[in-house]
C-alpha positions in Angstrom: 0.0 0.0 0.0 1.0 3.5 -0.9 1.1 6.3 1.9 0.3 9.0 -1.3 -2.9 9.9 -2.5 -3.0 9.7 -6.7 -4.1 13.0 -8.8 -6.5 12.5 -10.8 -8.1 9.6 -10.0 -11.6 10.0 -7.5 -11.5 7.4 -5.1 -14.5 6.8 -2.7 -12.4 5.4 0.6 -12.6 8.2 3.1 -8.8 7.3 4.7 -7.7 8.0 0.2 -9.7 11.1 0.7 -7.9 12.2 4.0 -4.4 11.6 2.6 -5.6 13.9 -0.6 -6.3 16.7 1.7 -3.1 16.1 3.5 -1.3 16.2 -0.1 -3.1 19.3 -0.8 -2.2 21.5 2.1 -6.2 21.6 2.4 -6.9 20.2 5.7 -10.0 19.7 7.9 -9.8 22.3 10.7 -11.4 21.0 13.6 -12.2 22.2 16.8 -13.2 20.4 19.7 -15.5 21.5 23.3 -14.9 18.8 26.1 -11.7 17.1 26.6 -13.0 14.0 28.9 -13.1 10.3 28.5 -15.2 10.6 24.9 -12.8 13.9 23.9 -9.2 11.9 24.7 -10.4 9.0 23.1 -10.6 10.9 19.5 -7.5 13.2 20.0 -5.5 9.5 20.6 -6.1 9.1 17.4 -7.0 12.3 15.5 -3.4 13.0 15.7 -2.4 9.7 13.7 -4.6 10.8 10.8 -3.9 12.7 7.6 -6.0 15.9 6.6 -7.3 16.4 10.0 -5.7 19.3 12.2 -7.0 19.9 15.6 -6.9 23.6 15.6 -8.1 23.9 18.8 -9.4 21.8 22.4 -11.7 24.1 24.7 -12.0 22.7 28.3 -13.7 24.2 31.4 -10.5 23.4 32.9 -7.3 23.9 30.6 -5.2 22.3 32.8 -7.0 18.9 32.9 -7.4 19.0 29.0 -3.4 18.7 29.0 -2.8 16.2 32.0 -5.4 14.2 29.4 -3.4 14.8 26.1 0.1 13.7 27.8 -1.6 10.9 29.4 -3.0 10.3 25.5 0.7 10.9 24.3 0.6 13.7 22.5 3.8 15.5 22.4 4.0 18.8 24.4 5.1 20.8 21.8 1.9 19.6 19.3 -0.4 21.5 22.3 1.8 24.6 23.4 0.4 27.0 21.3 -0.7 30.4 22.6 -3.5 31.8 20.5 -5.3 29.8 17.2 -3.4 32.0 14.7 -0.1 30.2 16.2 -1.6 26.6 16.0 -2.5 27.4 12.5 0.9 28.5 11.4 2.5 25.7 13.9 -0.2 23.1 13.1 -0.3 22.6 16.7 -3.3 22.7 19.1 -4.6 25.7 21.4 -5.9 24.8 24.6 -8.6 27.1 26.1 -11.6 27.5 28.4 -13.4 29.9 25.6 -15.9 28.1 23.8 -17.2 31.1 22.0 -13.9 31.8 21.0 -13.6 28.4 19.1 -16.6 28.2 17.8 -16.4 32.0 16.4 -12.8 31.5 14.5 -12.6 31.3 10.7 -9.9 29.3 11.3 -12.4 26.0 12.2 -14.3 24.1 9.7 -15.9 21.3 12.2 -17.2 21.7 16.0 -16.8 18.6 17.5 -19.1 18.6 20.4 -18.2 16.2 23.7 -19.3 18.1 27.0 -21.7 15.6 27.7 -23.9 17.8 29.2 -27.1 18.2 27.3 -27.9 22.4 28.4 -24.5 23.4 28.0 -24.4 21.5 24.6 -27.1 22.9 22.8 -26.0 26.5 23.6 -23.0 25.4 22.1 -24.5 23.9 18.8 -26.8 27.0 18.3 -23.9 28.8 18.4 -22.0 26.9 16.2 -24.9 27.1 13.2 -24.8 31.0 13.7 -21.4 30.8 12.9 -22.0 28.5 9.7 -20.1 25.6 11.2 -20.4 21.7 10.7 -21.1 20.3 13.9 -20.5 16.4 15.1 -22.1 16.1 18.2 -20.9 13.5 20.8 -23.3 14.6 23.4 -26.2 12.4 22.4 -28.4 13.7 25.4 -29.6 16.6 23.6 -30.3 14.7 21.0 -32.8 12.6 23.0 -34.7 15.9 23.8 -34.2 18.0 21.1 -32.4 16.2 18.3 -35.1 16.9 15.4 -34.9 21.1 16.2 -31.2 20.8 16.0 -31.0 19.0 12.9 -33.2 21.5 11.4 -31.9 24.8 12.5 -28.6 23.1 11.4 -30.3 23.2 7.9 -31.6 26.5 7.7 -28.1 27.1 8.6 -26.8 25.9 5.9 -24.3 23.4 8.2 -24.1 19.9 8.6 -25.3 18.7 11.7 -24.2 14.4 12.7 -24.2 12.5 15.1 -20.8 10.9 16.1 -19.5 8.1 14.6 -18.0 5.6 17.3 -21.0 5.8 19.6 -24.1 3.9 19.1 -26.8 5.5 17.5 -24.3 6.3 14.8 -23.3 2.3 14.3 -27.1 1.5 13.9 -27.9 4.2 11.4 -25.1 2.8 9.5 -26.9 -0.8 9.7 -30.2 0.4 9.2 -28.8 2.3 5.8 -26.8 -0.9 5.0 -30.0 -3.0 5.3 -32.6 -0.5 3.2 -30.1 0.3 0.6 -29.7 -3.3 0.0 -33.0 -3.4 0.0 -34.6 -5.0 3.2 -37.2 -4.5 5.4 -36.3 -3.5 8.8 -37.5 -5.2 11.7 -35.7 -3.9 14.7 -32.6 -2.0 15.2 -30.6 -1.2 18.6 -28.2 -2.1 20.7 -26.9 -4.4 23.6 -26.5 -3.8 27.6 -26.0 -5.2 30.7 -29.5 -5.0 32.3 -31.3 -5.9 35.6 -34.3 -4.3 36.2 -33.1 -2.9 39.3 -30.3 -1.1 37.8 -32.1 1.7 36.8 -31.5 2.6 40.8 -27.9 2.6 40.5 -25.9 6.0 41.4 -22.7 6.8 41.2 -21.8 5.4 44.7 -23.2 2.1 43.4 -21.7 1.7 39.6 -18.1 -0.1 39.8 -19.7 -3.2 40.8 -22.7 -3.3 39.1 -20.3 -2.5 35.9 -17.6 -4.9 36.2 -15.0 -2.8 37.5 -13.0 -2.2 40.3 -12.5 1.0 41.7 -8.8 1.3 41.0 -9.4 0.7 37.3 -11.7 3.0 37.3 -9.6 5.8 38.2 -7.0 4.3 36.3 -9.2 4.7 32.6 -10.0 8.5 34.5 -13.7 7.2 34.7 -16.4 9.7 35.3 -18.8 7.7 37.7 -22.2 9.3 36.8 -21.4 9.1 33.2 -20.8 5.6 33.7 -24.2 5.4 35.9 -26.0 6.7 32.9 -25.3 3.7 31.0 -26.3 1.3 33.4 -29.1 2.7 35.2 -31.2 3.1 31.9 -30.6 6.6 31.0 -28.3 6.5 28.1 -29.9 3.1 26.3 -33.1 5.4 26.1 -31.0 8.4 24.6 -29.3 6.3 22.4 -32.8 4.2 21.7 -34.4 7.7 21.0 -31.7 8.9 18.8 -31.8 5.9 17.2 -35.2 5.6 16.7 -35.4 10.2 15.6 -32.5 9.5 12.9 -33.7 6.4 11.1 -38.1 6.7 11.8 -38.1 3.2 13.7 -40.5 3.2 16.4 -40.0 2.7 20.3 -41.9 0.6 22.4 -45.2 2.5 24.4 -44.1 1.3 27.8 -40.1 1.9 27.2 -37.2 -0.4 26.4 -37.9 -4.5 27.3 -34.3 -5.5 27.8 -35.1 -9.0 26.5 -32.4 -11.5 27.0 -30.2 -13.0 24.1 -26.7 -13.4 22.8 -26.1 -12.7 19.1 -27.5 -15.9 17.7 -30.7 -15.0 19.5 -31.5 -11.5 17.7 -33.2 -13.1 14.9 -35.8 -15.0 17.0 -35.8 -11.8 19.1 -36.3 -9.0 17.2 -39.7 -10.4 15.6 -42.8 -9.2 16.3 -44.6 -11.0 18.6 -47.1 -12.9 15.7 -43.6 -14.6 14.6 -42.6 -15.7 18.2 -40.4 -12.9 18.8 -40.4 -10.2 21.5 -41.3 -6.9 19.3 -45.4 -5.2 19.5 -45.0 -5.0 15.4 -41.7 -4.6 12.8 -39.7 -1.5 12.7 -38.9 -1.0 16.4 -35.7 -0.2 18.4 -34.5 -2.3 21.2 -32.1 -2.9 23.6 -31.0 -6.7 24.2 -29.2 -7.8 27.7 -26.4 -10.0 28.3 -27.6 -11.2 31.7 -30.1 -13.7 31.7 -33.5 -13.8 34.0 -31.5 -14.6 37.1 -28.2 -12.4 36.3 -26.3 -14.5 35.2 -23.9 -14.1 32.2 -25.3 -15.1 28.5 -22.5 -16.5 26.2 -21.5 -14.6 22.8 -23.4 -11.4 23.9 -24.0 -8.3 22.1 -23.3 -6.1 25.3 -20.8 -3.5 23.7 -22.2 -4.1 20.5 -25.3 -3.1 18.2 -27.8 -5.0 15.5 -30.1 -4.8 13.2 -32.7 -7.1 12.1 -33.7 -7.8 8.9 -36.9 -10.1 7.1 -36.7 -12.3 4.3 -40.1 -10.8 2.8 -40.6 -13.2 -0.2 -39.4 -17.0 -1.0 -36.9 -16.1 -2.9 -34.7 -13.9 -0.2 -35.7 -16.3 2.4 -34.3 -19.6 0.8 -30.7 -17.4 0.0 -30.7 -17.4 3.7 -30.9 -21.0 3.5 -28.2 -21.6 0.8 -25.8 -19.0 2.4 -25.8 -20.5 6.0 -27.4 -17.6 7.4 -28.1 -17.8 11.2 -31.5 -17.1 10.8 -34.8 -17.4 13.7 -37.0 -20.4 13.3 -38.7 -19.3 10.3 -36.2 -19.0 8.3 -37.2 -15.2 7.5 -35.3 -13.2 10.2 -31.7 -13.0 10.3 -29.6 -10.2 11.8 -25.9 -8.0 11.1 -24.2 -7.1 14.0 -20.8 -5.7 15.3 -20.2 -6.9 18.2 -18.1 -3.7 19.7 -18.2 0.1 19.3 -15.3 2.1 19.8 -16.6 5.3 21.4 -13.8 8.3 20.4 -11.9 6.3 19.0 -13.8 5.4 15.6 -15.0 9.5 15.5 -12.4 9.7 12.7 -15.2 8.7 10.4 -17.3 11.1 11.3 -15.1 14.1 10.7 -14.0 12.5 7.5 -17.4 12.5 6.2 -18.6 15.6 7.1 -15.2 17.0 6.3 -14.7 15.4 2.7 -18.0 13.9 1.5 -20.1 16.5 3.4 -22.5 13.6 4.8 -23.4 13.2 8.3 -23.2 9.8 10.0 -26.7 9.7 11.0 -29.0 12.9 12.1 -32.9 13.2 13.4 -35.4 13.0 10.6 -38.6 13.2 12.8 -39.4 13.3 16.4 -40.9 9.9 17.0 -39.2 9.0 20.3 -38.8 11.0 23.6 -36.6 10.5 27.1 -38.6 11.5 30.1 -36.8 12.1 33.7 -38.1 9.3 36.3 -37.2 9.2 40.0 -34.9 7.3 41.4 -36.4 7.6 45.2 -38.9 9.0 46.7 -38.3 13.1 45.8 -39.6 15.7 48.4 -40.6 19.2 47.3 -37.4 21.2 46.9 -35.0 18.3 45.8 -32.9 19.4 43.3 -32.6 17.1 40.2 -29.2 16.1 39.0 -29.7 14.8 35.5 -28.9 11.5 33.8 -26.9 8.8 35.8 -26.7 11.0 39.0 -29.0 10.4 42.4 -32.4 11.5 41.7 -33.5 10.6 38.6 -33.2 8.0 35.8 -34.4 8.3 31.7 -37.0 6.0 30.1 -37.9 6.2 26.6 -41.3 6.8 25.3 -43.3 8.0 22.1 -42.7 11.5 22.0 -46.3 12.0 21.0 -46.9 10.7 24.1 -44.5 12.3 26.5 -45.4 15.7 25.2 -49.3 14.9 25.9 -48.5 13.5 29.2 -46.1 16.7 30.1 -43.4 15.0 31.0 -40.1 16.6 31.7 -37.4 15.5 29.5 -34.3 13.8 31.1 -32.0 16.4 28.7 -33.5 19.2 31.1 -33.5 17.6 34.5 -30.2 19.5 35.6 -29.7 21.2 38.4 -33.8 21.5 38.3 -35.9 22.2 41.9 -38.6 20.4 42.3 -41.6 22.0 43.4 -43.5 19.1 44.3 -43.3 16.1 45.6 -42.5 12.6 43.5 -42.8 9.1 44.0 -40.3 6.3 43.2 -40.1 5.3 39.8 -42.6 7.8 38.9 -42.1 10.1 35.9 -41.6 13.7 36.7 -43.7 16.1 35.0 -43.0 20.0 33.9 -45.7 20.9 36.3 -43.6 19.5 39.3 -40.5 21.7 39.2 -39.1 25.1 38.6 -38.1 25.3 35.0 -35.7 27.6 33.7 -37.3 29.0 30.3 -34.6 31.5 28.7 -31.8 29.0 27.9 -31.2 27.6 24.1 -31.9 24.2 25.4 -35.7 25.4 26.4 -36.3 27.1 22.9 -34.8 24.1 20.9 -37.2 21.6 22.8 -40.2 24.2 21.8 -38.9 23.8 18.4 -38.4 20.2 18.7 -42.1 20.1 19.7 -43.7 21.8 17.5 -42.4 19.2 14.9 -45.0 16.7 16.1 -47.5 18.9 14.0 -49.7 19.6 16.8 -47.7 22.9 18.2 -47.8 21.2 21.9 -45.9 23.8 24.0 -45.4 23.5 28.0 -47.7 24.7 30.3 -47.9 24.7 33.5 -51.6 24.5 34.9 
């Protein structure tokens, strides 16, 4: 293989299409707001790729975002830059607490965005559109609550606006497009998790050893605990089903997510509606399968870290090429499934900044609002509790229609931060608008009226 790209000829591979920009002098100029876990993960290997510079890294706290890149092993001279016109002449990286000042520059192409934190993120996205940016968006939390309004302010923009390659929702929109443009019906799309029903109390006092992990290796890997918690307690397999569910127009399940019980063989028999044998209300749903079985314990060749979709053999014909090809297919013969068994998280984002960078494609955005996450308590919630958002002590995320969240009034997980409620709420009870103290001025409140009024029925908030 040749490390030089060939003039001339117009090859479709993105890592061909990288090393033509490199050739060119024409780089992707990227800059990226959050350098945790999600952050560190990309920059480990954005700075192995050709045609990408990292222009510049904005952190609430500068000096953790370069305790992270030497930890990474980034050189010290690639992040020692004093101001973004010196990383541009340097190609190096500048390291600031300025988001605004990132996102304003000429001197950026691409906002990558990785807070995690839902409120902050979608002040930074609107932002970002005003200042005709392409946005990828790692925080998938505000994609669960507002994910339609963003993709289509991102439009009248003029910007791309994706979701990031590397988590999730992003694998399965890949599967989902891989299935329809070969032309199959969809039956069910998602992903896998480790799930007991009474995780979705966890905190993050609670979370190494429901996880897997010991303490020490957790602040080894620099672990955030209630980011962690938000994976297993629920919360971010209904953002990720919702996302899911907004970007391809699959449908999620009235009562939220079933966790049914499989390893990958088991998908096809699965993820078929329930008329077939399976464990789905009709075809075209989103799902979530867990490794554990009924009584914990550990199901072999699991999907956990992985994602799926399902497909149906819907004539004769297809269905007996299952049957010539060895397809692992359910008893029928007329379900089988594509899966990969792991995601990468940061570390396969390269894709997504190649796309949007080069082909000008996103790697999965909303299309429609079909699928909502609403806050639910965790305990029993007095009148004046304060509400610390996904994967923290008070509340966990289930996913619903949005149609019927938004009837219903309930408050979406993507705003229950640092949120007083007003009055009391039962355990495992959703939370409703009408029991807290909603702050109304903030992007993240407009976008979510935006995002509502998509439904076609211009449902706002109220508050009787």
């Amino acid at each position: 293989m040749h490390d030089h790209y060939y003039d001339g000829l117009a090859p479709m591979n993105l890592f061909t299409k990288l090393q033509g920009r490199a050739a060119a002098g024409t780089l992707i100029r990227v800059g990226m707001i959050g350098a945790g876990k999600f952050g560190s993960m990309f920059l480990a290997q954005a700075i192995k790729l050709p045609g990408i510079h990292i222009v510049a890294i904005c952190d609430l706290d500068v000096a953790r975002a370069q305790s992270n890149l030497a930890y990474i092993g980034w050189p010290q001279d690639r992040y020692a830059a004093t101001s973004l016109d010196e990383a541009r002449k340097n190609h190096s990286t500048f390291i600031t607490d300025n988001a605004q000042l990132v996102i304003e520059t000429p001197l950026i192409d691409i906002i990558v965005e990785c807070t995690g934190n839902p409120v902050a993120a979608v002040a930074h996205l609107v932002a970002a559109f005003a200042a005709q940016k392409h946005v990828i968006s790692a925080t998938v939390e505000a994609d669960a609550f507002c994910g339609p309004g963003l993709a289509a302010a991102a439009q009248e923009a003029g910007v791309i606006y994706s979701m990031a390659f590397g988590d999730q929702p992003a694998l399965v929109c890949d599967l989902v497009d891989w299935a329809r443009s070969c032309g199959f019906s969809v039956a069910a799309a998602g992903r896998g998790h480790k799930w007991r029903p009474e995780y979705r109390f966890s905190t993050p006092e609670t979370i190494w050893d429901y996880w897997g992990l010991s303490k020490e290796q957790a602040e080894r890997g620099r672990l955030n605990p209630k980011m962690f918690n938000a994976f297993l307690d629920g919360s971010k397999p209904a953002i990720e089903s919702a996302a899911i569910a907004n970007a391809t127009g699959l449908q999620v399940p009235v009562d939220g997510l079933a966790y049914p019980s499989g390893g990958v063989d088991d998908i096809p028999n699965l993820m078929r509606p329930r008329a077939d044998g399976g464990r789905l209300d009709h075809t075209g749903m989103v799902e979530v399968i867990s490794c554990l079985d009924e009584n914990g314990a550990q199901i072999g060749n699991d999907i956990r870290k992985g994602v799926w979709v399902c497909i149906e053999a819907d004539t004769d014909y297809i269905k007996n090429c299952f049957e010539e090809y060895k397809v692992v297919t359910d008893s029928t013969g007329r379900y089988m499934s594509l899966y990969k068994k792991w995601h990468l998280i940061g570390l396969e984002l390269g894709i997504s900044v190649a796309s949007v960078g080069v082909r000008g494609e996103a790697t999965g955005v909303a299309t429609c609002f079909n699928a909502d996450v609403s806050a639910f308590a965790k305990q029993d919630l007095a009148a004046g509790s304060w509400l610390d958002g996904e994967g923290g002590f008070t509340v966990y995320g289930g996913v619903r229609p949005a149609a019927h969240s938004v009837a219903k009034n309930y408050l979406p997980l993507g705003l229950a931060h640092q949120v007083k409620l007003i009055k009391p709420v039962k355990k495992d009870q959703p939370i409703t608008l009408q029991d807290v103290e909603l702050e109304t001025t903030s992007p993240a409140y407009a976008m979510r009226q935006k995002t509502i009024a998509m439904l076609g029925n211009n449902i706002a908030y109220t508050k009787s």
